[in-house]
N, C-alpha and C positions, 0 to 999 in steps of 0.2 A: 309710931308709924314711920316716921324720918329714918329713926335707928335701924327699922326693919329696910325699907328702902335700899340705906346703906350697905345693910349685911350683904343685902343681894348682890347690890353693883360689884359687892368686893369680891365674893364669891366668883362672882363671873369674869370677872377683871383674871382674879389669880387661876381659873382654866383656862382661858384664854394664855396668860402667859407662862403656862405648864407644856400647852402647844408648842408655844415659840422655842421655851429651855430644853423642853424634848427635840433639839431639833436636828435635820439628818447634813448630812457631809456634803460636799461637791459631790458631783455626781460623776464627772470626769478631771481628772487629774494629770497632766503628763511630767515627765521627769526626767529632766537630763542631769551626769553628771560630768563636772569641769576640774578632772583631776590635773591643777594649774597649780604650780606654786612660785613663778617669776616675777611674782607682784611686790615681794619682800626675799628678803635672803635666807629666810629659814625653813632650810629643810622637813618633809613629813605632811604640808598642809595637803599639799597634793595626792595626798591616800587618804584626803574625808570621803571621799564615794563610795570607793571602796570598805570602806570599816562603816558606811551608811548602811550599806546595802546587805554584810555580815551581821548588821544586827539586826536585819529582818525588815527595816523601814516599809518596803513594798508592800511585804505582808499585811504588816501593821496596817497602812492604808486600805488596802483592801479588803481586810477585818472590818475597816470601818462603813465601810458598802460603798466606798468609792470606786468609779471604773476608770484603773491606774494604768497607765502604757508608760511603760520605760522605753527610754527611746536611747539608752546606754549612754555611753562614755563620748563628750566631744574631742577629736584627733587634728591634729595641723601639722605640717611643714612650719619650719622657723623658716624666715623671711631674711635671707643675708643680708648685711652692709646696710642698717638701718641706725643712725646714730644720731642723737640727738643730746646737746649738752644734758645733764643732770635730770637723764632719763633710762633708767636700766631696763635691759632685754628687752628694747622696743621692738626689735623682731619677734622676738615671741608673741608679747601682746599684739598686736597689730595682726599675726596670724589665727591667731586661738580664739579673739575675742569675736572675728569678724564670722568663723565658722559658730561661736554660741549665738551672734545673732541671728543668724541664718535659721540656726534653730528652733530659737524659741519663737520666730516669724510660724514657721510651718506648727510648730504646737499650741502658738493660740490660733491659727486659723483650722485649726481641726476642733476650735470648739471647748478645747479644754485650760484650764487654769494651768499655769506653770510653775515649776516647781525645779528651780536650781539649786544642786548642792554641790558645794563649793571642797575645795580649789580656797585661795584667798580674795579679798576684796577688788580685787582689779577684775573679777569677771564680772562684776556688775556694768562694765561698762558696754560686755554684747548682752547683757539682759534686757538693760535699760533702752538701749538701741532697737533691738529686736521687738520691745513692747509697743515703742512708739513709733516705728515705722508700720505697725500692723494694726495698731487699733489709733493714732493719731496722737492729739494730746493725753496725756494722763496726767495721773497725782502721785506722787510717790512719798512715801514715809523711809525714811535713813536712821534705822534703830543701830546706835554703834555708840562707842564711850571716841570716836573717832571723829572728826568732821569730813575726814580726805578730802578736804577741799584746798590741798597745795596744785600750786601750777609748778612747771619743772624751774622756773625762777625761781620758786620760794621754798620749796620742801628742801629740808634739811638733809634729806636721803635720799633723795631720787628714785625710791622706792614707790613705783604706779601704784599700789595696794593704799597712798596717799591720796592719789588725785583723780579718781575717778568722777565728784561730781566736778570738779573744777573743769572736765573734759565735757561734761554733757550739756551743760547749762550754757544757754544761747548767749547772754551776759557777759559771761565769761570770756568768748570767743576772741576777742581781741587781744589777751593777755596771750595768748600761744604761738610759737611759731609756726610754721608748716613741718607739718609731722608725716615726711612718709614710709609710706604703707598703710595711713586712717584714712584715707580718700571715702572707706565708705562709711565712714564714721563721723557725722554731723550735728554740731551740738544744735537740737533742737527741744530741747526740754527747759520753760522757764525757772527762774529762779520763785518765782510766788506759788510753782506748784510742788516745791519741795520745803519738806519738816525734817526736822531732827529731833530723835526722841533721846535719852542718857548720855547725852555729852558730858566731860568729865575731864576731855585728856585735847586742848584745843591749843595747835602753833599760831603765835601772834599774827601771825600773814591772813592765815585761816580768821582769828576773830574780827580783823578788819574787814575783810571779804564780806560776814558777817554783818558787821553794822553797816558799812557801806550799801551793801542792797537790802537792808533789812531782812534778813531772810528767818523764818519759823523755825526757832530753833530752841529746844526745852532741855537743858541740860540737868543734874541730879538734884539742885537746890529745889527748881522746879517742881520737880515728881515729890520734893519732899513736904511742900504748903499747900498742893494743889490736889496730888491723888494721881496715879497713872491712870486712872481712867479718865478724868477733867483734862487731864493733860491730852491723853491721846486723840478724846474729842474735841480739843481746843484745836489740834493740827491739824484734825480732818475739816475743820470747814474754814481754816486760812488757806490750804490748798485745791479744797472744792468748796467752796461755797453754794453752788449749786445743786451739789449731790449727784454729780453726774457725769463723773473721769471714771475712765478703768483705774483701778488702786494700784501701785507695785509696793511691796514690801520689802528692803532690803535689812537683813537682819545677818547684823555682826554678831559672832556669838562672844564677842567681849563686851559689846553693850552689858552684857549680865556679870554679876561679879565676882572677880578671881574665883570664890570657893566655891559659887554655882557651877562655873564652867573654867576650870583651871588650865585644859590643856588647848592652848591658845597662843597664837602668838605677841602677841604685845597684850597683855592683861593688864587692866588696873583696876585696885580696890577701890570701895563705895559705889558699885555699880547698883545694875535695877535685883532686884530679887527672882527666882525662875516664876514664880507667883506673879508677877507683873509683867514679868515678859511673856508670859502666856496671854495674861491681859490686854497687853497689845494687841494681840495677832487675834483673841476675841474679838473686841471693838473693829479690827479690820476686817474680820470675818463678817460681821453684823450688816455692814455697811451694801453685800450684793454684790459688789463691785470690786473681791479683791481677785484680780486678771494674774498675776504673776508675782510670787515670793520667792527671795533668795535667801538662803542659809550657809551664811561663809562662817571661812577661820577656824574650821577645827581642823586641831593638827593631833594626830593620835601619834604622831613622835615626838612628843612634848608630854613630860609627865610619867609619871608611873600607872602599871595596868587600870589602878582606881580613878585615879586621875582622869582617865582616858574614857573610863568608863562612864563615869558621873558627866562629863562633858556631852558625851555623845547620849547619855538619855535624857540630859536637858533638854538640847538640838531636836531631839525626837518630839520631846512634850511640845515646843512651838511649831513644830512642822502639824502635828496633829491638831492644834488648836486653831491653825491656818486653815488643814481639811474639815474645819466642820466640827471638831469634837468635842461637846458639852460636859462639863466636868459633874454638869445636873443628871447624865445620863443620852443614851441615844437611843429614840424610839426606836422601835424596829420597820423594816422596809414593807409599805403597802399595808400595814394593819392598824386600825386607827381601834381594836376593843381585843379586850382580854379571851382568850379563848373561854368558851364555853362548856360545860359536863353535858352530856349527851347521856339519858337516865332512857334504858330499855325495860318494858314493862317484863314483869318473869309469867309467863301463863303457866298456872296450877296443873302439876304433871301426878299421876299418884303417886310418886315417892313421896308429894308434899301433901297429899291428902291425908 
């Protein structure tokens, strides 16, 4: 009797969770793209939107029965005479990042999840901006083999595509000088609501930053005794413990490793696998709460056509796992039972007598 008991509970257990793995996409989506590439020196990153968009991305979303508004390409004026020591095209930044905040303001207040494709790592910094000036605090997950956590005192390059969270984080604010043309860029994001998932590639400035505020941060030893998914649930609740921030995702596609996603600009091997990077963006799908992802760093003039290609259907597979898409399958919209045969009676005609 126990055993039967059993069978049942389990039985019912595993339709119940057939529901859940059948389960459908965001229902609204919006997309901007940030064809930006002044964050680092190397030409091409700035044509990921465009080679996004050629490989049908929208489509694909919309395939998935999400309701996608592309809200096109962000534009700016460079900002003259903006110099700061050992900080490159501060005018640029300063102009480009403050219109993607503006952005993605007006696209989570329409209701829908956000969806940046990058341009390189320094557009995070009007993402991040734009998410918390519209919904207040958040949580944010930093999937990158990166920490960008240099201030322009310590990065080695003065390459912003470095220091974006070192800009956002409240904590931080005193290590900066006055930076103009950011006036509307305020670092208001704690240090204890930010994770780091495949770190791999950290400047010593950076890991002191690090132990100094303790900040959640799982580099590849990590994901390797632990599991990327105990990992990725391990960051979700040092960041929300409560279960209750909007989520941002920001997703370098170098976190993944050289041969997953080769055409990149600073690649380094023993990254995560595209298998677990997808797995991220499950586990942050799961959670309700993921408000806004970014997907930087592809540079399709980096690499040969294959190269280029494998990269960008990496990109594609965590953008779709961000929207909702179960590797289990995706119910279909509004129909919870198999269609039916519908059997008409034949009435005896004399040809059949």
């Amino acid at each position: 009797m126990l055993k039967l008991c059993s069978l049942r509970i389990f039985n019912r257990l595993s339709r119940n969770n057939l529901v859940i793995n059948l389960r459908r996409s965001h229902s609204k989506i919006g997309v901007i793209g940030v064809p930006f590439d002044k964050g680092q020196l190397k030409g091409g990153v700035g044509s990921g939107p465009e080679a996004f968009r050629n490989l049908g991305l929208i489509e694909e979303l919309q395939g998935l029965g999400c309701d996608v508004k592309d809200f096109g390409d962000v534009t700016y004026e460079q900002i003259e005479g903006l110099i700061v020591k050992n900080m490159t095209a501060l005018g640029h930044i300063a102009a480009c990042q403050k219109e993607v905040s503006d952005s993605v303001i007006r696209i989570i207040n329409e209701g829908r999840m956000c969806l940046t494709i990058g341009g390189d790592h320094s557009c995070s910094i009007g993402t991040i901006d734009g998410h918390v000036k519209a919904k207040g605090n958040i949580a944010l997950l930093w999937v990158d083999a990166h920490a960008d956590l240099n201030t322009n005192a310590t990065s080695p390059t003065g390459n912003v595509h470095g220091m974006p969270v070192a800009l956002l984080a409240k904590e931080l604010s005193d290590y900066w000088p006055y930076l103009p043309g950011m006036d509307w860029q305020q670092p208001r994001l704690s240090i204890r609501n930010i994770a780091y998932i495949g770190l791999r590639d950290i400047d010593s400035y950076e890991r002191l930053v690090i132990d100094k505020f303790a900040i959640t941060a799982f580099g590849m030893e990590d994901i390797e005794r632990y599991g990327i998914i105990e990992v990725t649930n391990m960051a979700l609740r040092r960041i929300d413990p409560n279960n209750n921030l909007p989520l941002h995702v920001s997703f370098d596609i170098d976190s993944l490793d050289a041969l997953e996603a080769p055409s990149t600009g600073t690649p380094v091997r023993g990254g995560l696998t595209l298998r677990e990077g997808i797995q991220v963006m499950e586990e942050s799908y799961r959670t309700q709460r993921l408000s806004a992802v970014d997907l930087v760093e592809v540079n399709p003039g980096l690499g040969s056509p294959t190269d280029v290609k494998i990269t960008l259907e990496a990109a594609k597979h965590i953008i779709r796992a961000a929207s909702g898409h179960s590797r289990r399958g995706q119910s279909p919209e509004n129909v919870l039972d198999l269609p039916q045969q519908t059997f008409h009676s034949v009435s005896q005609s004399p040809h059949n007598s």
